[in-house]
TORKOL-4160 file (C-alpha; in steps of 0.2 Angstrom, whole numbers, padded with zeros to 4 digits, m for minus):
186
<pt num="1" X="m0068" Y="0062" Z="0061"/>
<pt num="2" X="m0059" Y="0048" Z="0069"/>
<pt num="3" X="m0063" Y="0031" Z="0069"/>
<pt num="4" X="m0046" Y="0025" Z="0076"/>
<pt num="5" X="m0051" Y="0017" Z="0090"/>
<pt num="6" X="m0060" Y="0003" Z="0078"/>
<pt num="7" X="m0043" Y="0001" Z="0070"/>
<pt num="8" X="m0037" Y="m0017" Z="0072"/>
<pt num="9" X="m0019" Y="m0013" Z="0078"/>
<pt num="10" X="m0012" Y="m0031" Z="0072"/>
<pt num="11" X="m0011" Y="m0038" Z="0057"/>
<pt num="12" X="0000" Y="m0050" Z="0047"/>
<pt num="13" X="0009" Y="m0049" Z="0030"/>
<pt num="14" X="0002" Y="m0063" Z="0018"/>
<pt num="15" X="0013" Y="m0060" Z="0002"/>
<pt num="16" X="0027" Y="m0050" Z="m0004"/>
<pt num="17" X="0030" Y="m0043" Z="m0021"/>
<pt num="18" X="0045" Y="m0032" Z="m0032"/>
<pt num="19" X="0047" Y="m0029" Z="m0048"/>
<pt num="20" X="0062" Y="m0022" Z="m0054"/>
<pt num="21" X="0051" Y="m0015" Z="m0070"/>
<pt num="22" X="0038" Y="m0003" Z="m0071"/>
<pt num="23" X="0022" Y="m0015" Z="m0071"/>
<pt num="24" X="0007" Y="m0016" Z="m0066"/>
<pt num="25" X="0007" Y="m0032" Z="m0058"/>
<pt num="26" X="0022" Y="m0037" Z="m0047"/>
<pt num="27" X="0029" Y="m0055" Z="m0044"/>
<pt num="28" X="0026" Y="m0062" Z="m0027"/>
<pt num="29" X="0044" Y="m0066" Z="m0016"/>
<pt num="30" X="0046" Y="m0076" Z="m0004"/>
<pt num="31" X="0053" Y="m0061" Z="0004"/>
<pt num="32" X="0057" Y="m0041" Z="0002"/>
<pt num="33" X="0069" Y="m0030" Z="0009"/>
<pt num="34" X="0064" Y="m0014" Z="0014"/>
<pt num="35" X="0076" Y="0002" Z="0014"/>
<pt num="36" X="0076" Y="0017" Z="0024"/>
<pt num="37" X="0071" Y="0030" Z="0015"/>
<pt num="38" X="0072" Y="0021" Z="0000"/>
<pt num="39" X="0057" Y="0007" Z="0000"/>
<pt num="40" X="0058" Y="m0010" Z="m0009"/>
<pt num="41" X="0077" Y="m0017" Z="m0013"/>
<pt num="42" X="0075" Y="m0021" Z="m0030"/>
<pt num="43" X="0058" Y="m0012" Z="m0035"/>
<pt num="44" X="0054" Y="0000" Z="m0050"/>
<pt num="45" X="0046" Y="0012" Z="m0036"/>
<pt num="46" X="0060" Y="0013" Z="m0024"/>
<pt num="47" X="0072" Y="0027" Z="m0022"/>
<pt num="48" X="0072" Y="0044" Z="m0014"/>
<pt num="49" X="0064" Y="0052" Z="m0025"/>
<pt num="50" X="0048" Y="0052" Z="m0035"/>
<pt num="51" X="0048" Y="0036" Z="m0048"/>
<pt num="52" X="0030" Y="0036" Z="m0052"/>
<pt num="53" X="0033" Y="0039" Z="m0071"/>
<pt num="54" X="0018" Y="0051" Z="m0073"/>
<pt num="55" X="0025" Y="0064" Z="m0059"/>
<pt num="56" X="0042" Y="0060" Z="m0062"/>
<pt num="57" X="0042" Y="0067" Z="m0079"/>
<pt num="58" X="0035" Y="0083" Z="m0071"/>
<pt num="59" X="0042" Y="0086" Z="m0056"/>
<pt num="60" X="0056" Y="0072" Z="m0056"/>
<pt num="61" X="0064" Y="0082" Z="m0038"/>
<pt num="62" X="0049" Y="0078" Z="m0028"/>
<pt num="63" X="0052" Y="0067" Z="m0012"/>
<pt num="64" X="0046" Y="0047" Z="m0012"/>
<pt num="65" X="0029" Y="0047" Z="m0003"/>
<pt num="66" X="0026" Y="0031" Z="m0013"/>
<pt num="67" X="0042" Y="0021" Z="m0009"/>
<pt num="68" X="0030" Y="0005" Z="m0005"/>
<pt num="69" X="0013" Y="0001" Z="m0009"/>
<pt num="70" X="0000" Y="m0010" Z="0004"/>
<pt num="71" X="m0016" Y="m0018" Z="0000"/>
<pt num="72" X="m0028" Y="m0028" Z="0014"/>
<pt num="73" X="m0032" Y="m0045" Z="0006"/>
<pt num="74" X="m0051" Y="m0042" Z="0012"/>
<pt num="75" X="m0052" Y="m0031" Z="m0003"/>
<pt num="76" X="m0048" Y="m0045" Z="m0015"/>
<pt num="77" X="m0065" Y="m0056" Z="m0006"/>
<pt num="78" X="m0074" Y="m0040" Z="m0010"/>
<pt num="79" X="m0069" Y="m0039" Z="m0026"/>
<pt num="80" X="m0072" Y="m0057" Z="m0031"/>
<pt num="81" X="m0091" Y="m0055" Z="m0025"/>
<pt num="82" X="m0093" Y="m0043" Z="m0036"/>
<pt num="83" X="m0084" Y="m0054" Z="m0052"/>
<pt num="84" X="m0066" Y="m0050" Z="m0051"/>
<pt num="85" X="m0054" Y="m0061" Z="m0046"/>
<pt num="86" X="m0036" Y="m0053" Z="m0043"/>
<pt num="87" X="m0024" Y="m0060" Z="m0031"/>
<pt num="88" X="m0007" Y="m0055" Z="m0021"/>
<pt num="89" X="0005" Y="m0045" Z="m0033"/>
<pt num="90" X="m0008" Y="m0043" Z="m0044"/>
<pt num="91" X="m0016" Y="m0024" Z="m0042"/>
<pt num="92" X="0007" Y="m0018" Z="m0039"/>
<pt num="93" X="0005" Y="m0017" Z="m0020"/>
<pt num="94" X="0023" Y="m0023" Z="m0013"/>
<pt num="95" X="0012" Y="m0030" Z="0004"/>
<pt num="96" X="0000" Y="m0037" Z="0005"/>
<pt num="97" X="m0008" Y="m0038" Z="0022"/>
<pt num="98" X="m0022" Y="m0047" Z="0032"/>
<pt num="99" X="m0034" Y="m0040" Z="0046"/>
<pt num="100" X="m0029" Y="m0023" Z="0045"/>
<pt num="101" X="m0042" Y="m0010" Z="0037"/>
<pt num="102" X="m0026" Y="0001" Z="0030"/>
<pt num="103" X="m0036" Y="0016" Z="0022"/>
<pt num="104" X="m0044" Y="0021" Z="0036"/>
<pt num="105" X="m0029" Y="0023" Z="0047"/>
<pt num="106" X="m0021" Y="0039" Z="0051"/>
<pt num="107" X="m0009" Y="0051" Z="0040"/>
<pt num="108" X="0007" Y="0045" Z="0049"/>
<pt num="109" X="0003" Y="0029" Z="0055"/>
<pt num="110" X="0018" Y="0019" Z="0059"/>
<pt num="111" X="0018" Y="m0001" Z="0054"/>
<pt num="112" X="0030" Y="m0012" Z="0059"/>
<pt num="113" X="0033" Y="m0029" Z="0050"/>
<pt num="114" X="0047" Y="m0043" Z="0052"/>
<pt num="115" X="0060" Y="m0043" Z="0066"/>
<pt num="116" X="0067" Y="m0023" Z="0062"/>
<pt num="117" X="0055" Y="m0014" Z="0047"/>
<pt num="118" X="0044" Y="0000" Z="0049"/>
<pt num="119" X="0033" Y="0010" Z="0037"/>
<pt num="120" X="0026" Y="0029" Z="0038"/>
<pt num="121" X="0009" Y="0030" Z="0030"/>
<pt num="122" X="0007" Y="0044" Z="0018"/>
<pt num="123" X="m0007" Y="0042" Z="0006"/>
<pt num="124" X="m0021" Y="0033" Z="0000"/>
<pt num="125" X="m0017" Y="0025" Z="m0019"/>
<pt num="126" X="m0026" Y="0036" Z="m0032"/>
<pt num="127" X="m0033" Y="0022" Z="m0044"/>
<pt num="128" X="m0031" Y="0027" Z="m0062"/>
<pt num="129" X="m0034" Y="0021" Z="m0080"/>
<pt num="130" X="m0022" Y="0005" Z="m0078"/>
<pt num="131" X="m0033" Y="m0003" Z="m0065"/>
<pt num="132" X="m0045" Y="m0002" Z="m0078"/>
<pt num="133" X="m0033" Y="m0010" Z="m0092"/>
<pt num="134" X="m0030" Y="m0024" Z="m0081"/>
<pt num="135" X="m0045" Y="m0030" Z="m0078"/>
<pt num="136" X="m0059" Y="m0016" Z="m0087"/>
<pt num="137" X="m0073" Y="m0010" Z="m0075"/>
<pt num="138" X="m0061" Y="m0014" Z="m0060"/>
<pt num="139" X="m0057" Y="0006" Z="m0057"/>
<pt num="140" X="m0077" Y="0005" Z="m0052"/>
<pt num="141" X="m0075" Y="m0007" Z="m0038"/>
<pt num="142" X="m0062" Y="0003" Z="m0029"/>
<pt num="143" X="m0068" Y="0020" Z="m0028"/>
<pt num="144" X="m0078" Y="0020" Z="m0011"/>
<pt num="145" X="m0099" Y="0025" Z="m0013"/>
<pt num="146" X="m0099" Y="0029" Z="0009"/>
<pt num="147" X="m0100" Y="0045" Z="0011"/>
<pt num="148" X="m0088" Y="0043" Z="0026"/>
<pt num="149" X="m0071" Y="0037" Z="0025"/>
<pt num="150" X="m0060" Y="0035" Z="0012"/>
<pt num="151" X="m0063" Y="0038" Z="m0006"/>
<pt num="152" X="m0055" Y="0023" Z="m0011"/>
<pt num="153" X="m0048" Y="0006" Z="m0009"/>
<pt num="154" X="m0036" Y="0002" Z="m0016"/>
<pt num="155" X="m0023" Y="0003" Z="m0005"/>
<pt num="156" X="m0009" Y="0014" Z="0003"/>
<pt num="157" X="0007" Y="0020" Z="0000"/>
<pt num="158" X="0022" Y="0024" Z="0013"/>
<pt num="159" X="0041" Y="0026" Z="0017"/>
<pt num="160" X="0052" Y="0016" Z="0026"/>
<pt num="161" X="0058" Y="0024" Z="0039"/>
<pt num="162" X="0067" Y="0008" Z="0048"/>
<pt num="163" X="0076" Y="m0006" Z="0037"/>
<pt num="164" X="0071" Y="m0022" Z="0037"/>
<pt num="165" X="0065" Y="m0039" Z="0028"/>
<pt num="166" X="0048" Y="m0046" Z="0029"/>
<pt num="167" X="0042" Y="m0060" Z="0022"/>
<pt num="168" X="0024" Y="m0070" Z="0021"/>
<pt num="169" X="0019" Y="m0076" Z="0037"/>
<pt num="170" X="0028" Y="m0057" Z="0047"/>
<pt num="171" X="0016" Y="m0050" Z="0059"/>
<pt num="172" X="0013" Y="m0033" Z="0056"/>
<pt num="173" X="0011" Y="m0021" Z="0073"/>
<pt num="174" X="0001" Y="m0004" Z="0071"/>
<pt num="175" X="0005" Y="0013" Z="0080"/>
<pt num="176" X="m0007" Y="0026" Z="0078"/>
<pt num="177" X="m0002" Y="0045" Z="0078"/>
<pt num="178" X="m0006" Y="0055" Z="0095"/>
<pt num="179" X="m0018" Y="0063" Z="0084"/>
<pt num="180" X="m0031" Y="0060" Z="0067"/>
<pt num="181" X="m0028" Y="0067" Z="0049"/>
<pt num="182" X="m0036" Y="0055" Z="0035"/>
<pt num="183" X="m0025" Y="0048" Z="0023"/>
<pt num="184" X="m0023" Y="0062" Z="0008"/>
<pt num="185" X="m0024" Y="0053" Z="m0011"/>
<pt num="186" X="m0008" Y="0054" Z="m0020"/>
């Protein structure tokens, strides 16, 4: 199934967020730098390896799928009509972007934000118990009830595969794979 040709292919960043800690939430900047094959200079999550602490206590060898985290500001509209206000920063995404429906783009899908920065897609963001301890019944409100497209919302994850800064206000450019594969969850 491919809805990629209902994709908005331009968007723009709207905030920017690192946290040298492992957090939930994450303090907006006025800008990141992003790090090829690395992800966010400066954040928790960044390195070449797995720094999720949950797998990296596992399997501590595995690559990086989750260098940066993105997050479509619609969803916090969405989530404030159903009661829950959370704003840029707040859910740990390092981007947060506007006019772009991220987890219904493509496995692969290239963005590219700033003057020189580009970011793989790899993943939709598995939500888990801390969305809930954040904010509780929030974990709700991001699993997806359509039986078509993503399972949830709250999110993506990628690796940089250009270096770059970006910065509120960036424009963020789309280019789709030559071919569909949904977003796996990771």
């Amino acid at each position: 199934m491919s809805h990629a040709h209902d994709l908005s292919l331009q968007g723009k960043a709207v905030a920017v967020a690192a946290d040298r800690g492992h957090h939930f939430s994450k303090p907006i900047q006025d800008r990141i730098v992003l790090m090829e094959g690395h992800g966010v200079e400066g954040d928790a999550h960044a390195g070449p390896f797995v720094r999720h602490r949950y797998l990296a206590a596992r399997r501590p060898r595995l690559p990086n799928l989750r260098q940066v985290h993105l997050i479509s500001f619609e969803l916090f509209a969405s989530l404030s009509e159903a009661g829950f206000e959370v704003g840029a920063g707040e859910l740990g995404e390092n981007i947060t972007t506007a006019s772009l429906d991220l987890e219904r783009m493509p496995l692969g899908t290239l963005i590219e934000l700033g003057p020189t920065a580009i970011i793989e897609l790899t993943g939709l963001r598995t939500p888990c118990v801390l969305i809930d301890r954040f904010r509780p019944g929030l974990k709700r409100q991001v699993l997806s009830s359509a039986e078509r497209g993503p399972p949830f919302k709250c999110g993506v994850l990628g690796v940089v595969r250009v270096s770059g800064p970006v910065a509120a206000g960036d424009t963020a450019r789309v280019r789709l794979p030559s071919s569909f594969r949904a977003l796996p969850a990771l």
